[in-house]
DRENLUMZA-780337 format. One line per 2 residues: their letters; for each residue x, z, y of C-alpha. Coordinates in steps of 0.2 Angstrom, whole numbers, plus 2048, in hexadecimal, padded with zeros to 3 digits. Layout:
BEGIN
a	X:Z:Y; ...
//
This chain:
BEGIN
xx	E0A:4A4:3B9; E02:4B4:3B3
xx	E01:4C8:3B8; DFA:4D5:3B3
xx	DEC:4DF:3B9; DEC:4F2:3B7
xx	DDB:4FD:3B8; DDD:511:3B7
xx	DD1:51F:3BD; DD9:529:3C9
xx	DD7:53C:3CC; DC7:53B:3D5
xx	DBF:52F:3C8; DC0:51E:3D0
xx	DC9:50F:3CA; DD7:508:3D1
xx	DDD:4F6:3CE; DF0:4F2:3CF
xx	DF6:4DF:3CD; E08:4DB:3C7
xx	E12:4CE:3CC; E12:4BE:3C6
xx	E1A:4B9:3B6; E1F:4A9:3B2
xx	E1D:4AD:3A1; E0C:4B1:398
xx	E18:4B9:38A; E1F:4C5:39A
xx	E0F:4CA:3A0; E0A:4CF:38C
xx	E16:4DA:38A; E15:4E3:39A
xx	E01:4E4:398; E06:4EB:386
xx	E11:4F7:38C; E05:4FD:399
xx	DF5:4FE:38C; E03:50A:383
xx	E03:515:392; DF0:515:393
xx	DEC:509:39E; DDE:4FD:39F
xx	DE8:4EE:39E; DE6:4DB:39D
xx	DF0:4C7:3A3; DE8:4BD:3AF
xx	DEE:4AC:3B2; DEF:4A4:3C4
xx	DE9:495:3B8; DD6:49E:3B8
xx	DD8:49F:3CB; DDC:490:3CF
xx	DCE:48B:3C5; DC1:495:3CD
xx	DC2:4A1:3BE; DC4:4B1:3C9
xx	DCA:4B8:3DB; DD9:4BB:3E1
xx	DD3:4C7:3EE; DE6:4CE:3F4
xx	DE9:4BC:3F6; DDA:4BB:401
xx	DDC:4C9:40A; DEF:4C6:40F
xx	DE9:4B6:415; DDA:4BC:41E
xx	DE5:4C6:428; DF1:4BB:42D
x	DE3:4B0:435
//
């Protein structure tokens, strides 16, 4: 599975982040990246692979968890 992340400055100069959905094609989440670096975003395809891993945080995850506890 794989998504992609989004990073653009907003009007007031501070990043926001936007996740996509997941994919289940790495191809799919390419091409969506691509067209999004088109646009001028910061753009890139993370894998739930690297998360399972330990490779990186899925906070959203973890903070749709923590509120249901």
């Amino acid at each position: 599975m794989h998504r992609v992340v989004s990073r653009w400055l907003d009007h007031r100069g501070k990043w926001v982040v936007d996740t996509g959905p997941w994919l289940g094609s790495h191809e799919d989440a390419e091409l969506w990246a691509g067209q999004l670096r088109a646009l001028g975003y910061l753009a890139r395809v993370e894998s739930i692979a690297s998360q399972v891993q330990g490779g990186g945080a899925d906070f959203d995850l973890q903070g749709a968890l923590a509120g249901m506890a």
